[in-house]
N, C-alpha and C positions, 0 to 999 in steps of 0.2 A: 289412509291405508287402514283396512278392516285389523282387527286384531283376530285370532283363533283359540276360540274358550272349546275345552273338553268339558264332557256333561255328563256325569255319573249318575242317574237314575233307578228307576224302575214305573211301572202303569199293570196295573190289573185290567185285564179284559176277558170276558166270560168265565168269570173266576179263577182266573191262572194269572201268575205274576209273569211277568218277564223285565229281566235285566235290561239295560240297554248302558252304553259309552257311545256317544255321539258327538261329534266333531263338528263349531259350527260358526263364521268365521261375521264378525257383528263387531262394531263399534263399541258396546259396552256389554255388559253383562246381563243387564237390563234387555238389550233387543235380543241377545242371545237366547235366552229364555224365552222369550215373545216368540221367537223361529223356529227354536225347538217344540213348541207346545202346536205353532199352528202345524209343522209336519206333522210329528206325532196324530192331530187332530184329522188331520187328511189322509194317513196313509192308514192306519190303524183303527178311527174310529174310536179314539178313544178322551173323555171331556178330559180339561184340565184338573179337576178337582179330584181324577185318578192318577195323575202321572202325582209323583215323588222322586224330589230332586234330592241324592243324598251328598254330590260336591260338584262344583262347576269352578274352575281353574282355567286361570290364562295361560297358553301355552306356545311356545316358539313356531316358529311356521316349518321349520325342518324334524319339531318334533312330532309333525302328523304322522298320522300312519296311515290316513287315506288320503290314497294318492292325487283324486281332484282337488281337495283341497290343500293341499301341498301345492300345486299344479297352481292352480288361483293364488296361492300365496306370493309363488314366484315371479308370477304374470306383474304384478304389480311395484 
C-alpha cells in the first residue's frame, strides 16, 4: 500500500517564485520527491536544482484534500 506524503515547496521559473503543496502518494519519501521533481520537470519546465523543498510529511489518506488521491487511497 503506497503511503501519501504532502510537499511543501517552492521553484523559480522566469524569475518569479511560486509556492506550490503537492500531494503525492510513494512508498518512501525518497520516491516522493523523485515524482514530485520529475512532474514539476514535465509540467512546468522547471530543472531540479530550482525547486526548494521546505517540508515533506506523511500524511493520513483521509487527510487529503485532493480528491484523486484520496480516491486512490481508498481504491486500495
Amino acid at each position: 500500500m503506497n503511503k501519501i506524503f504532502r510537499i511543501d515547496g517552492s521553484f523559480v521559473k522566469n524569475k518569479q517564485k511560486t509556492e506550490f503543496i503537492k500531494e503525492v502518494p510513494a512508498n518512501s519519501k525518497d520516491r516522493a520527491l523523485e515524482r514530485l521533481y520529475s512532474e514539476l520537470g514535465s509540467k512546468h519546465a522547471v530543472k531540479r536544482n530550482l525547486i526548494q523543498i521546505n517540508d515533506i510529511e506523511e500524511i493520513k489518506p483521509e487527510e487529503a484534500e485532493d480528491p484523486k488521491i484520496r480516491a486512490l487511497a481508498e481504491d486500495e
